[in-house]
NUBAZA-637874 format. One record per atom (N, C-alpha, C, CB): residue number from 1; x, y, z. Coordinates in Angstrom, 1 decimal. Glycine has a CB too. Layout:
! NUBAZA-637874
   num        X        Y        Z
   NUM        X        Y        Z
...
//
This chain:
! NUBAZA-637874
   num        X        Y        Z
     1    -17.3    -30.3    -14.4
     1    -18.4    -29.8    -13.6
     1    -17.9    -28.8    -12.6
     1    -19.0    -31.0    -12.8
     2    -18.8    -27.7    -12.5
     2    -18.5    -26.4    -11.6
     2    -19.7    -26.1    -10.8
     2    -17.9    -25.0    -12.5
     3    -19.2    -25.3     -9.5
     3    -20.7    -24.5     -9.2
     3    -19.8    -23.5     -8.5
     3    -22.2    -25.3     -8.2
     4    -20.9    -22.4     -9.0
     4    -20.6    -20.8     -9.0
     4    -21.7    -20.4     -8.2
     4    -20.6    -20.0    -10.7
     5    -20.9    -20.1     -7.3
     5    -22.3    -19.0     -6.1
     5    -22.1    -17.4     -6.3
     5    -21.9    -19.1     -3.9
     6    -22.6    -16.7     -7.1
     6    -22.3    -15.2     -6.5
     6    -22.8    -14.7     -5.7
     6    -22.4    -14.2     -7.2
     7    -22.4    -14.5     -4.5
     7    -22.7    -14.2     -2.8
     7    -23.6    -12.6     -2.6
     7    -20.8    -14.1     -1.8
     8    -23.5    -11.9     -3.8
     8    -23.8    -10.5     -3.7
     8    -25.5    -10.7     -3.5
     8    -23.3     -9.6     -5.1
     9    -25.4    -11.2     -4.9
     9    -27.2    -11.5     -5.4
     9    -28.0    -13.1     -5.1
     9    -27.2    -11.4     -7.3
    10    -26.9    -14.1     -4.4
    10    -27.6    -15.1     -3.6
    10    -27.9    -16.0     -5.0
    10    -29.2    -14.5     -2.5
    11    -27.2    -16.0     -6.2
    11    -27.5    -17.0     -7.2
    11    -26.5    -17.8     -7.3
    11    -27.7    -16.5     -8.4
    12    -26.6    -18.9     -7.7
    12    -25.6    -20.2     -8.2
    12    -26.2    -20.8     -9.1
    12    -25.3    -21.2     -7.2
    13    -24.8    -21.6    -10.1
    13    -24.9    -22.3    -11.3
    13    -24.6    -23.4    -11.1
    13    -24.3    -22.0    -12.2
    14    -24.9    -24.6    -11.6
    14    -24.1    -25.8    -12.0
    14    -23.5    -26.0    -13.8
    14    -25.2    -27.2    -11.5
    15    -22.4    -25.7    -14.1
    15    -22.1    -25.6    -15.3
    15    -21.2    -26.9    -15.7
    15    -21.4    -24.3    -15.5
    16    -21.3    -27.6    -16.9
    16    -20.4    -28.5    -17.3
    16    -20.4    -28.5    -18.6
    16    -20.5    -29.7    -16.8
    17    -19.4    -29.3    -19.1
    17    -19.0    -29.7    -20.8
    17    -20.2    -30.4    -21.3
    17    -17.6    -30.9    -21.0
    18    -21.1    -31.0    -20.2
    18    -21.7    -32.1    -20.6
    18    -23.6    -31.9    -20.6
    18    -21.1    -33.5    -19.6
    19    -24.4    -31.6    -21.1
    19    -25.5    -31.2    -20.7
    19    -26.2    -32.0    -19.9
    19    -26.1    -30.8    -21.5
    20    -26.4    -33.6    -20.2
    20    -26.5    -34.3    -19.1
    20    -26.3    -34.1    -17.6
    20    -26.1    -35.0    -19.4
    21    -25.1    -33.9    -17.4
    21    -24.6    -33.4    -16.0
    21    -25.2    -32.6    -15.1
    21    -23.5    -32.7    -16.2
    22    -25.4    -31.4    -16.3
    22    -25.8    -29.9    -15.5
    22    -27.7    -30.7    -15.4
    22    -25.4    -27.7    -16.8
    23    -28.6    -31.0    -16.2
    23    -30.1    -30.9    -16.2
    23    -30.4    -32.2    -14.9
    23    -31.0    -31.3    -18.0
    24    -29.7    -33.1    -15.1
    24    -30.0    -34.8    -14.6
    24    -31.5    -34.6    -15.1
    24    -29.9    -35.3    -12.6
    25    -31.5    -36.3    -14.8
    25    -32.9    -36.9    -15.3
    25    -34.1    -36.3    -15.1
    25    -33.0    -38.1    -14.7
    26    -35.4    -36.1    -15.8
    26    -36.3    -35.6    -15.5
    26    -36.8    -34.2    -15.4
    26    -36.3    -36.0    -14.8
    27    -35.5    -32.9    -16.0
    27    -35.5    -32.0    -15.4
    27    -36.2    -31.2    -16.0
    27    -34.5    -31.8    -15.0
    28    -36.7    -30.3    -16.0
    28    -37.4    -29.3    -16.8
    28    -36.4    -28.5    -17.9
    28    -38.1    -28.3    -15.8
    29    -37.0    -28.4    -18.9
    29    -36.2    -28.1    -20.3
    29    -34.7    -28.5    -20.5
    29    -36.2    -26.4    -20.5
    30    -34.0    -27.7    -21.1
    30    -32.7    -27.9    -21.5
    30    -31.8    -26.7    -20.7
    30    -32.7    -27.7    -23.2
    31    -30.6    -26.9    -20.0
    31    -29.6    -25.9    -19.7
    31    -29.1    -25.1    -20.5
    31    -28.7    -26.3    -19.2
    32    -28.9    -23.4    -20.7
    32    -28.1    -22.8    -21.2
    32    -26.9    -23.8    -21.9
    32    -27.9    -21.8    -20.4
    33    -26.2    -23.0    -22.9
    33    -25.1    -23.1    -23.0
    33    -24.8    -21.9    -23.9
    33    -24.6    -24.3    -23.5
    34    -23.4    -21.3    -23.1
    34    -23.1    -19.9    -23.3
    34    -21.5    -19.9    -22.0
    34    -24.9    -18.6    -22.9
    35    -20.9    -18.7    -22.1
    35    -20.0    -18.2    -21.6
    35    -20.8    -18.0    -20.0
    35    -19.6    -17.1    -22.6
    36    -19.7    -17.9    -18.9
    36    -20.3    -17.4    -17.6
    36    -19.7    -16.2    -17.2
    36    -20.2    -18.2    -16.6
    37    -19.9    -14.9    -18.1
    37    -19.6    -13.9    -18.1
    37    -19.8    -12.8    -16.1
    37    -20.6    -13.5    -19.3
    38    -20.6    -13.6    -16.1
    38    -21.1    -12.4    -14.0
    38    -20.3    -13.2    -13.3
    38    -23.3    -12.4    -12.9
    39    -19.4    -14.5    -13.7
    39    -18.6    -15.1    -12.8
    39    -17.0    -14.9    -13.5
    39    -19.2    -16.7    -12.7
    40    -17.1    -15.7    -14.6
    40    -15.5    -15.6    -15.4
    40    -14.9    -14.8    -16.1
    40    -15.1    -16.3    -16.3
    41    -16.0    -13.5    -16.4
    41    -15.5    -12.1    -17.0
    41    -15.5    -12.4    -18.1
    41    -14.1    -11.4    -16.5
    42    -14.3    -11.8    -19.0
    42    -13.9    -12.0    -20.5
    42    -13.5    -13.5    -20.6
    42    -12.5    -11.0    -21.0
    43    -13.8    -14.1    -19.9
    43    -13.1    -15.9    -20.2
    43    -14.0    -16.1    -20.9
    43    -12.9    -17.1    -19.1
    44    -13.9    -16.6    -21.9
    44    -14.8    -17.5    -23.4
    44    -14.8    -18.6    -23.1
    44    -14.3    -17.6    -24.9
    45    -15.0    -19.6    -22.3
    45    -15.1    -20.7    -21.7
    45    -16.7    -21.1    -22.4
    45    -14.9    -20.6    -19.8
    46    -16.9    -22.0    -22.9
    46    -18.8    -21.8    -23.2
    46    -19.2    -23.3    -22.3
    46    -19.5    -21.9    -25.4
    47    -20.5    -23.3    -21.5
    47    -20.5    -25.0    -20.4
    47    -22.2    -24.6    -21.0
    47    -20.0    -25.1    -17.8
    48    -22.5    -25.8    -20.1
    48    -24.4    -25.9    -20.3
    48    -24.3    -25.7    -18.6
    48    -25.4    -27.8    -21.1
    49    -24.9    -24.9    -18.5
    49    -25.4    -24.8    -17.0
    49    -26.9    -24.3    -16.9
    49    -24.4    -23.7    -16.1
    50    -27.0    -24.4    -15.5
    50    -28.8    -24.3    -14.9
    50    -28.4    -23.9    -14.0
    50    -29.9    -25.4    -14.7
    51    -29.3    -22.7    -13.4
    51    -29.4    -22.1    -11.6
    51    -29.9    -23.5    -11.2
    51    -30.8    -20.6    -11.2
    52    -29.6    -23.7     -9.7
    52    -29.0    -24.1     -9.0
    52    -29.3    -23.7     -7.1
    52    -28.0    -23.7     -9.7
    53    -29.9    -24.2     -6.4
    53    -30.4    -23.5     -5.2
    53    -28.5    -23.1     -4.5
    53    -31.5    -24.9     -3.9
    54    -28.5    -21.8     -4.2
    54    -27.2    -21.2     -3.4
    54    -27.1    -22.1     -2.1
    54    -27.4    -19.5     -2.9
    55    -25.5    -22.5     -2.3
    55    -25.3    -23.2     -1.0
    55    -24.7    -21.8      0.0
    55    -24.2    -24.7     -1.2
    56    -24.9    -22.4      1.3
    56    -24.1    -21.2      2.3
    56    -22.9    -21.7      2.5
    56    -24.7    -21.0      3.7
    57    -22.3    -21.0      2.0
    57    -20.8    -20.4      1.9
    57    -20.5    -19.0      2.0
    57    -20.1    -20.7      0.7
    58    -19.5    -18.7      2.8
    58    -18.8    -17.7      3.1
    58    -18.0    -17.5      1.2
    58    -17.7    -18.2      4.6
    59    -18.3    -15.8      1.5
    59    -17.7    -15.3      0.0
    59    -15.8    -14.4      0.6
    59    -19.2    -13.7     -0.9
    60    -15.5    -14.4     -0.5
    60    -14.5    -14.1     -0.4
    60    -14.4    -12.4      0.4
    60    -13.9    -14.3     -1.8
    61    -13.2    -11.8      0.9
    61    -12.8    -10.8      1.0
    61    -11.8     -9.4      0.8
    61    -12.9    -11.0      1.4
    62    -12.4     -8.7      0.5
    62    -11.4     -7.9     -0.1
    62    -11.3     -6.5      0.3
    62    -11.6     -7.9     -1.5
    63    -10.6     -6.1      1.3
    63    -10.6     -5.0      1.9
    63     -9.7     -4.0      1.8
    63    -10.8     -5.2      3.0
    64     -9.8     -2.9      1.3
    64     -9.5     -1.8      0.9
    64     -8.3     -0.9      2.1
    64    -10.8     -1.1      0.6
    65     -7.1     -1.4      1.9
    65     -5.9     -1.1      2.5
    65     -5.5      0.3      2.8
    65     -5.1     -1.6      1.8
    66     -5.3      0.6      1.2
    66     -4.9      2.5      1.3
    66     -5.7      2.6     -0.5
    66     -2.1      3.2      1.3
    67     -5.6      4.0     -0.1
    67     -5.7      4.2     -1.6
    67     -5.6      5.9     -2.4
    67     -7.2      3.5     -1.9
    68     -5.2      5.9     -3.4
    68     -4.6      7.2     -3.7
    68     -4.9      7.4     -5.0
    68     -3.2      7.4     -3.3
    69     -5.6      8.3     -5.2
    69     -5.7      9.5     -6.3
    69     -5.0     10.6     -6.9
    69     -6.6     10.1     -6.0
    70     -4.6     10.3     -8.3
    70     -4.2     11.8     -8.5
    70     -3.3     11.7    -10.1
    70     -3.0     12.3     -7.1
    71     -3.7     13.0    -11.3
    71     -3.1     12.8    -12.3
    71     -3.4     11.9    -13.3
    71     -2.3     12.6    -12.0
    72     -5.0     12.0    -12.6
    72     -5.9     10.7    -13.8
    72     -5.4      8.5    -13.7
    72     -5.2     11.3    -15.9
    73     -4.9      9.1    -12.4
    73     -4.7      7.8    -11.9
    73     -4.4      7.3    -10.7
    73     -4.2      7.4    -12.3
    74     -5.4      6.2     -9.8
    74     -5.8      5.7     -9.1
    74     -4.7      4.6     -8.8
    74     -6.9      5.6     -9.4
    75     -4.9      4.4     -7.3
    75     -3.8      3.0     -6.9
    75     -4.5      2.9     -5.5
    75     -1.8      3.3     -6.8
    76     -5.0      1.7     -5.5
    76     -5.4      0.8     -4.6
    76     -5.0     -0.4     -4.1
    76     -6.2      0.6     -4.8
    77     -4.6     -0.6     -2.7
    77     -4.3     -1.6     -2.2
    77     -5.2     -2.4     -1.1
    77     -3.2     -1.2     -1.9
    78     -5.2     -4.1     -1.6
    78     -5.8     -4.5     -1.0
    78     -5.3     -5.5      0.0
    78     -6.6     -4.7     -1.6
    79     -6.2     -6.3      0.3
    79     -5.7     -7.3      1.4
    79     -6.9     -8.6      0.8
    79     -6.0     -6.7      3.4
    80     -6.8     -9.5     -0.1
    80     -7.4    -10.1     -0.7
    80     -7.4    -11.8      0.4
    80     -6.8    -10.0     -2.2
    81     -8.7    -12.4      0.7
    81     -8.4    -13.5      1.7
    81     -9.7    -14.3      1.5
    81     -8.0    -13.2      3.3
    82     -9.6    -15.8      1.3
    82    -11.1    -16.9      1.2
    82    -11.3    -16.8      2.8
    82    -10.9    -18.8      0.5
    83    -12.2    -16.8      2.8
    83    -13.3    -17.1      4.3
    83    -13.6    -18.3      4.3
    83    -14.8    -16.3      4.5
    84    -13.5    -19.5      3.4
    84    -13.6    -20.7      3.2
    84    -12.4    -21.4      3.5
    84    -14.0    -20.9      2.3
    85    -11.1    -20.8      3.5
    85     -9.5    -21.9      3.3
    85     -9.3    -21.5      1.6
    85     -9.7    -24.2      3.6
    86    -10.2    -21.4      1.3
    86     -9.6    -21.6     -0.5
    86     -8.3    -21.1     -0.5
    86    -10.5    -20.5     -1.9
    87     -7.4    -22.2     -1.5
    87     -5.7    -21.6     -1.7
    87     -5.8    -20.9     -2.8
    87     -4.3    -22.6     -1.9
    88     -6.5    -20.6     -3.6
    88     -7.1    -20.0     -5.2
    88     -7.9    -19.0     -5.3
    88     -7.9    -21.1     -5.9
    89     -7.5    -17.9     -6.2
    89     -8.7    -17.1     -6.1
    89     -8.3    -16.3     -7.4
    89     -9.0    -16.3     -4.6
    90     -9.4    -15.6     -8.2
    90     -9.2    -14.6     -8.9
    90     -9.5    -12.9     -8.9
    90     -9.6    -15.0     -9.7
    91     -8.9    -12.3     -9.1
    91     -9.5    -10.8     -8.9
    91     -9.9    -10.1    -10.6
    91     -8.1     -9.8     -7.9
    92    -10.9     -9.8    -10.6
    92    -11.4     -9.3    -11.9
    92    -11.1     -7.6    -11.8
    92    -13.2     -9.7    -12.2
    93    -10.8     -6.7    -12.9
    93    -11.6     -5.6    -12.5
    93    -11.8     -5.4    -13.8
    93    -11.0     -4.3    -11.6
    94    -13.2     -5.4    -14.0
    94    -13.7     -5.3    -15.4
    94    -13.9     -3.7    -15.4
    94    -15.2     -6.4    -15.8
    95    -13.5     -3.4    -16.9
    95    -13.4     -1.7    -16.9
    95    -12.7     -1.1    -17.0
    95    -13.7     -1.0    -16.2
    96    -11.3     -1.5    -16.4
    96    -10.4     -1.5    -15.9
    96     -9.0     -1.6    -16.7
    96    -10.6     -2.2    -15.1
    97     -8.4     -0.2    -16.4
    97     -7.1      0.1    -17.4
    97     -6.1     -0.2    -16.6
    97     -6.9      1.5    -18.0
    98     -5.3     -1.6    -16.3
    98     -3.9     -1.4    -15.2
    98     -3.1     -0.9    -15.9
    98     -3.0     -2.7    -14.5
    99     -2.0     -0.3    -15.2
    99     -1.4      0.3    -15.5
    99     -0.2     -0.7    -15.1
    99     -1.7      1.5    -15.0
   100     -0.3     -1.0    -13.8
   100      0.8     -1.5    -12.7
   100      0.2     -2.7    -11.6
   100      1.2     -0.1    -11.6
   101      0.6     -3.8    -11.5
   101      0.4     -4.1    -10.2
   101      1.2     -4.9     -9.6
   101     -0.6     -4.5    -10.1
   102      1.2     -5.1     -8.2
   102      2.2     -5.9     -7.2
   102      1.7     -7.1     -6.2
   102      2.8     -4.9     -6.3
   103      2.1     -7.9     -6.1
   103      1.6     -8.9     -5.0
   103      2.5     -8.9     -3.7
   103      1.6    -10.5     -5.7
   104      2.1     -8.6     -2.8
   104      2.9     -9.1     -1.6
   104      4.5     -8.0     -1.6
   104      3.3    -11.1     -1.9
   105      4.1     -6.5     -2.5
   105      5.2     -6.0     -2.9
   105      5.6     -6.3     -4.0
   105      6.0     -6.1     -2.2
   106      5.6     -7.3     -4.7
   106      7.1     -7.9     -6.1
   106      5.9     -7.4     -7.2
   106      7.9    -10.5     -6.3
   107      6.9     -6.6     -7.9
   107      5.9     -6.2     -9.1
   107      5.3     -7.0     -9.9
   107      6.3     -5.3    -10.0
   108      4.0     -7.2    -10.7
   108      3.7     -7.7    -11.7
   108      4.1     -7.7    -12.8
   108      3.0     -7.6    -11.8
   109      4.0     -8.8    -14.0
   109      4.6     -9.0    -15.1
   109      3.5     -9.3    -15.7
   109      5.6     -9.8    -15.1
   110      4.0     -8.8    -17.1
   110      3.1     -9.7    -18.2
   110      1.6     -8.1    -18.4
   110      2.3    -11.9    -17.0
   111      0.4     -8.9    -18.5
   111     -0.6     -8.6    -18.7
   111     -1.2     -6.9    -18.2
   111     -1.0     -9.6    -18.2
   112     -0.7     -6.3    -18.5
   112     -1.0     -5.1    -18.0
   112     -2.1     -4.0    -18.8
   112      0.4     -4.6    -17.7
   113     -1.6     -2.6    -19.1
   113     -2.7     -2.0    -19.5
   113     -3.0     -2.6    -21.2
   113     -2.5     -0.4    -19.4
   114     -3.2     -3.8    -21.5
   114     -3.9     -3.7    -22.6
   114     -5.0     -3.3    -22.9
   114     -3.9     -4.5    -22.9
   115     -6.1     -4.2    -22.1
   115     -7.3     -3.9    -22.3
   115     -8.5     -3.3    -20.9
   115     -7.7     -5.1    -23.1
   116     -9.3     -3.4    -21.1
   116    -10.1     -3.0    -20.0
   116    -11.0     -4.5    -18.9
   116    -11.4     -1.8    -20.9
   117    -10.2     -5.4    -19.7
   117    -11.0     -6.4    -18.9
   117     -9.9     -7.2    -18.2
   117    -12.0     -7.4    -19.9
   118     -9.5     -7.0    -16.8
   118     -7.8     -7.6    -16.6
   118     -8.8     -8.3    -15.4
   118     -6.1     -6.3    -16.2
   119     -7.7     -9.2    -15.1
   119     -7.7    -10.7    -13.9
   119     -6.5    -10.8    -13.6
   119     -8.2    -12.2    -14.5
   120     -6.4    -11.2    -12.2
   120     -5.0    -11.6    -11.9
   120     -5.6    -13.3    -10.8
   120     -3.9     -9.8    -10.7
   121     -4.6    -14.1    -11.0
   121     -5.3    -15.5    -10.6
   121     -4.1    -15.5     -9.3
   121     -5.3    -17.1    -12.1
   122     -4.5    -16.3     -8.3
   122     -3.7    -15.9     -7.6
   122     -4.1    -17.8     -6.7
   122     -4.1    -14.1     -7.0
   123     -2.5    -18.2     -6.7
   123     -1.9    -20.1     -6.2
   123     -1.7    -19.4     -5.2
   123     -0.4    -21.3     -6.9
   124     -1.7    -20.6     -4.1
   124     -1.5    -20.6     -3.0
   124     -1.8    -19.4     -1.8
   124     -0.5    -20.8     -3.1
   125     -2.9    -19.5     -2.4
   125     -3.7    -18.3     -1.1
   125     -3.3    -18.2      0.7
   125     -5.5    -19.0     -1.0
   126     -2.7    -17.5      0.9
   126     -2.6    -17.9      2.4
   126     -3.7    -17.6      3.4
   126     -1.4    -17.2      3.0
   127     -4.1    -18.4      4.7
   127     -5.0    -17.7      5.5
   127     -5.3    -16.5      5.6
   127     -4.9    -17.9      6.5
   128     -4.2    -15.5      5.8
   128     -3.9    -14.1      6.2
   128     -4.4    -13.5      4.9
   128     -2.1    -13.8      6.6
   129     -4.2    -14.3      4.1
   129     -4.6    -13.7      2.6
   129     -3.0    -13.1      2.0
   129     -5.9    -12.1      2.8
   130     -3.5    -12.5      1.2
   130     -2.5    -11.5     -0.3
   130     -2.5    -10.4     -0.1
   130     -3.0    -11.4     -1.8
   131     -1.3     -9.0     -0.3
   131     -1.6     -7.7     -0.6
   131     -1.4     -7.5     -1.9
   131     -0.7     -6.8      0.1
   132     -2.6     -6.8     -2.4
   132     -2.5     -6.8     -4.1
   132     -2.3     -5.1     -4.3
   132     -4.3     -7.5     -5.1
   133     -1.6     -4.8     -5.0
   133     -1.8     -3.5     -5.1
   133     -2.1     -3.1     -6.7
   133     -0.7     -2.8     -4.5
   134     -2.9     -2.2     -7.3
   134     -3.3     -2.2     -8.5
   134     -3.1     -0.6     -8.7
   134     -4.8     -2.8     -8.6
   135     -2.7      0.1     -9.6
   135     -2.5      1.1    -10.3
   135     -3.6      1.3    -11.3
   135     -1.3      1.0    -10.9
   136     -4.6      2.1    -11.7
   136     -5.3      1.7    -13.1
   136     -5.2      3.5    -12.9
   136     -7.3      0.5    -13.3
   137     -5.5      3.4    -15.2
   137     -5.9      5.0    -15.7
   137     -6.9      5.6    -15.8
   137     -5.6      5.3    -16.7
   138     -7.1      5.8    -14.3
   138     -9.0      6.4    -13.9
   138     -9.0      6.7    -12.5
   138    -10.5      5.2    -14.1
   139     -9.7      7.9    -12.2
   139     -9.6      8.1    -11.2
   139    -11.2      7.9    -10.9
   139     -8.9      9.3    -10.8
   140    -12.3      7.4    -11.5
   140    -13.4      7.2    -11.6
   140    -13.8      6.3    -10.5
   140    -13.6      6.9    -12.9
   141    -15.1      6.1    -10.3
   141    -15.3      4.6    -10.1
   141    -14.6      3.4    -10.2
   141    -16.1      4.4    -10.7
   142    -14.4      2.4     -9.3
   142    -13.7      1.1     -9.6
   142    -14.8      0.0     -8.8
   142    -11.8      1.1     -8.7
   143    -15.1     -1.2     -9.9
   143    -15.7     -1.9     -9.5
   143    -15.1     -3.4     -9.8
   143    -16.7     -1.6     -9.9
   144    -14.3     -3.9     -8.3
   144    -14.2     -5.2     -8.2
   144    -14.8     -6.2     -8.2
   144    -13.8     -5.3     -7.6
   145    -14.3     -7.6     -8.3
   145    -14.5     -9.2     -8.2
   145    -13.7     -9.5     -7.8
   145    -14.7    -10.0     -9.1
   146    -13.9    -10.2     -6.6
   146    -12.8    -11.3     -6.3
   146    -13.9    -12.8     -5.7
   146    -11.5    -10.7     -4.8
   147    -13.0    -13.6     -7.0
   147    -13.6    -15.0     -6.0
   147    -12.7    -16.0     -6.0
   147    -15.0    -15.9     -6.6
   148    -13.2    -16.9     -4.9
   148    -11.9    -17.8     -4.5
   148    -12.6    -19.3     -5.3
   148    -11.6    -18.0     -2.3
   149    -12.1    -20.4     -5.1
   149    -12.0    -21.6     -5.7
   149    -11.3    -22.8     -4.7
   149    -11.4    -21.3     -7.0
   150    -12.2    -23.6     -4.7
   150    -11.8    -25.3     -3.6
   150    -12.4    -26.0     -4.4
   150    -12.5    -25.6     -1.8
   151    -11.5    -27.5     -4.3
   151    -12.2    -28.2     -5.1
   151    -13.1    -29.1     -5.2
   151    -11.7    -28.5     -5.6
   152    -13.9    -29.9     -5.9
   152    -15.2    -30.4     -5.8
   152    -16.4    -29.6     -5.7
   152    -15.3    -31.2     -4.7
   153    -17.4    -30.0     -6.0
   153    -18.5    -29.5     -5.8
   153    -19.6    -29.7     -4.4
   153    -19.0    -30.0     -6.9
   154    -20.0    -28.8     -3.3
   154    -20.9    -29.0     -2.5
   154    -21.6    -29.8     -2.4
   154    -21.5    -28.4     -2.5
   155    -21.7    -30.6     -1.1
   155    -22.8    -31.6     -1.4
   155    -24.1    -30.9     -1.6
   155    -23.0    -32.6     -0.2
   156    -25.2    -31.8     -2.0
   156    -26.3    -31.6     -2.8
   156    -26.6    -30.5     -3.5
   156    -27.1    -31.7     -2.2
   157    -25.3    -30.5     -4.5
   157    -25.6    -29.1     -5.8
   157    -26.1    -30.0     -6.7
   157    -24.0    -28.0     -6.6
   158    -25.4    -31.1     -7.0
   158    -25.7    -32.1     -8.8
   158    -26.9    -32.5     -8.4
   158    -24.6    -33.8     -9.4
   159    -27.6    -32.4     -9.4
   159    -28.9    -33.1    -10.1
   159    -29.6    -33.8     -9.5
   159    -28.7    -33.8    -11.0
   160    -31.1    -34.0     -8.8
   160    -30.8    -35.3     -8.6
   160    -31.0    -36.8     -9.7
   160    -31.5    -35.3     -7.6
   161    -30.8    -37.9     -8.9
   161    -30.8    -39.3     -9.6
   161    -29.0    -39.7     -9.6
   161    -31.5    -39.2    -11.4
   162    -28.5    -38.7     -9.1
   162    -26.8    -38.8     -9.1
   162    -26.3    -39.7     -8.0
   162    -25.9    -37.2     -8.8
   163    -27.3    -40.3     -7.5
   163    -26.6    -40.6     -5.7
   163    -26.6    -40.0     -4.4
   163    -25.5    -40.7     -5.7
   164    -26.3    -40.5     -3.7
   164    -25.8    -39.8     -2.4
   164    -24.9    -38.7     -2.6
   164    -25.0    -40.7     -1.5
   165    -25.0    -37.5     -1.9
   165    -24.0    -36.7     -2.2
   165    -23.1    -36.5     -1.6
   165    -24.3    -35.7     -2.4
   166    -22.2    -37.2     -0.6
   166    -21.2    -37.0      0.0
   166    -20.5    -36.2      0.5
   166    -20.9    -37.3     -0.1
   167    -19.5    -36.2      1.0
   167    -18.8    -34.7      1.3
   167    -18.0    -34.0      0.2
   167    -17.8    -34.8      2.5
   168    -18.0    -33.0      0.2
   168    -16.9    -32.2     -0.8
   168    -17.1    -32.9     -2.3
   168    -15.2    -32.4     -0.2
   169    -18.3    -33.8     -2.8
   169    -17.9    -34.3     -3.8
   169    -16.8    -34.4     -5.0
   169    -18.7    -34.2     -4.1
   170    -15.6    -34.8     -5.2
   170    -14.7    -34.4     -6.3
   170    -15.3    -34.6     -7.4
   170    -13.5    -35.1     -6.4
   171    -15.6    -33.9     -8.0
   171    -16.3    -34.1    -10.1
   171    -15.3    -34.3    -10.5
   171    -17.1    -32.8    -11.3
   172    -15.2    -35.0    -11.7
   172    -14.5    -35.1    -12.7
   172    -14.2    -33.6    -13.5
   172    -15.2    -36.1    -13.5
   173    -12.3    -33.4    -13.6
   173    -12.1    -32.4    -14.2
   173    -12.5    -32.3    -15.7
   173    -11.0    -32.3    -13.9
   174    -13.6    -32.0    -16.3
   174    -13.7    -32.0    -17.8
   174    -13.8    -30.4    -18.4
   174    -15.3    -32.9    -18.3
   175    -12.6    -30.6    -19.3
   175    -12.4    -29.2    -20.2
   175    -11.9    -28.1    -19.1
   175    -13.9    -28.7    -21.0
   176    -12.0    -27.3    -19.2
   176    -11.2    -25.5    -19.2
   176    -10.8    -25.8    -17.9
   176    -12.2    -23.6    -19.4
   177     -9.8    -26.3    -17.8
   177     -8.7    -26.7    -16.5
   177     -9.1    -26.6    -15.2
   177     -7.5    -25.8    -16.4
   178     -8.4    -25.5    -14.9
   178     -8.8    -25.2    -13.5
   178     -9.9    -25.0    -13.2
   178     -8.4    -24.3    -13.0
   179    -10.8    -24.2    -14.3
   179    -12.4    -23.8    -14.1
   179    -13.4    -25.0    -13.3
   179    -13.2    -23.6    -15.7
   180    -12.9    -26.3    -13.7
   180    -13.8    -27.3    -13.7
   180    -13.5    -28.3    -12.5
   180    -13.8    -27.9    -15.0
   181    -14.0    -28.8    -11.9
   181    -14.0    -29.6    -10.7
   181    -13.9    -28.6     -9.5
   181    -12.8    -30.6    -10.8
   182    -14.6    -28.0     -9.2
   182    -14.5    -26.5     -8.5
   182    -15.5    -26.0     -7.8
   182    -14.3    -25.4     -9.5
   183    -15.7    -25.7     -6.6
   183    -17.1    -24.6     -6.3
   183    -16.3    -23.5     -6.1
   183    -18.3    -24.9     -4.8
   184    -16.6    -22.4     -6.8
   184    -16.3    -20.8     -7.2
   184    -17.3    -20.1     -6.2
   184    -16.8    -20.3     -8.9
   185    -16.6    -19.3     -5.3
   185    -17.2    -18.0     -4.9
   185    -17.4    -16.8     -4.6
   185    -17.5    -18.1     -4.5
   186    -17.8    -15.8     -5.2
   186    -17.8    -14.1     -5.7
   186    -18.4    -13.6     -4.6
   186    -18.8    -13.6     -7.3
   187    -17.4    -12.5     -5.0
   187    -18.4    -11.2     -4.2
   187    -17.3     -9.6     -4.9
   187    -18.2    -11.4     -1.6
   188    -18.7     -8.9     -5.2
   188    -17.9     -7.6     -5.5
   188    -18.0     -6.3     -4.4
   188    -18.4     -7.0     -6.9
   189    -16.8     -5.8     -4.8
   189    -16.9     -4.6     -4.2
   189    -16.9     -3.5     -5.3
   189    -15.8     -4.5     -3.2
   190    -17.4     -2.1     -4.6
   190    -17.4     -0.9     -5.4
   190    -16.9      0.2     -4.8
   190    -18.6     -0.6     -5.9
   191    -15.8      1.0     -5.3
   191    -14.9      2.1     -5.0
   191    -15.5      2.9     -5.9
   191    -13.4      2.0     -5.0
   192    -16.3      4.5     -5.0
   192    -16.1      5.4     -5.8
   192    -15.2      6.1     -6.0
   192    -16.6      6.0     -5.9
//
């Protein structure tokens, strides 16, 4: 079980392995099931979910440090931080050719310019937040995601007929790991 707020456009999901979960008793039709592409990007994760009334939560932040142009390629540095405590968070940039990137200074490894759809997941979030710095081959437009992740689900997101909803409800972690037992929350930014 998950719920996804994207803070831009004021929508939220409840998604799970289980369709029962996401509709509860009584509910009008059947939940999607499909990929959560406006939240997990290229992740092929497939859940049954249903919108969901947005809880108020603070969305993540991501504020534009320095940044430099030149030679058909861009480098931006940010200051990535949950407004909630979240220690977890991902940064998407769909479109997006890295080239290079660094956390906190120490270069990145692994995953770099392959394709246009890159993520960098990012343990132990600190208050202060993260300095991310990103290199991509474009001096174009850049359009970010970053959302953070805490775990359990909001009180009164599930269904009703579930019970009392208590605080921070923990769900049961079922399927795509980390994704699941989670409230997720987005927000993008856009650099021209």
């Amino acid at each position: 079980m998950l719920y996804a707020l994207d803070a831009d456009r004021g929508r939220a999901v409840l998604a799970s392995v289980e369709p029962e979960t996401v509709a509860g008793p009584g509910a009008p039709g059947a939940p999607e099931h499909g990929p959560l592409p406006e939240f997990f990007g290229a992740e092929d994760h497939r859940y049954f979910h249903a919108e969901t009334a947005p809880a108020e939560l603070a969305a993540p932040a991501a504020v534009v440090t320095g940044a430099d142009a030149s030679a058909g390629r861009r480098t931006v540095t940010l200051c990535l931080a949950s407004r909630r405590g979240a220690a977890e968070a991902v940064l998407f940039l769909d479109g997006a050719r890295v080239l290079h990137y660094e956390v906190d200074g120490c270069p990145g490894e692994g995953r770099g310019g392959e394709d246009d759809n890159w993520s960098l997941w990012l343990y132990g979030l600190p208050a202060e937040g993260r300095t991310v710095t990103v290199t991509v081959a474009d001096d174009g437009p850049l359009r970010l995601r970053l959302m953070d992740r805490t775990d359990g689900v909001p009180p009164g997101a599930l269904p009703p007929g579930d019970g009392p909803p208590g605080p921070a409800l923990p769900a049961p972690a079922l399927g795509s790991g980390m994704l699941c037992n989670a409230t997720w929350v987005s927000a993008s930014t856009a650099l021209a």
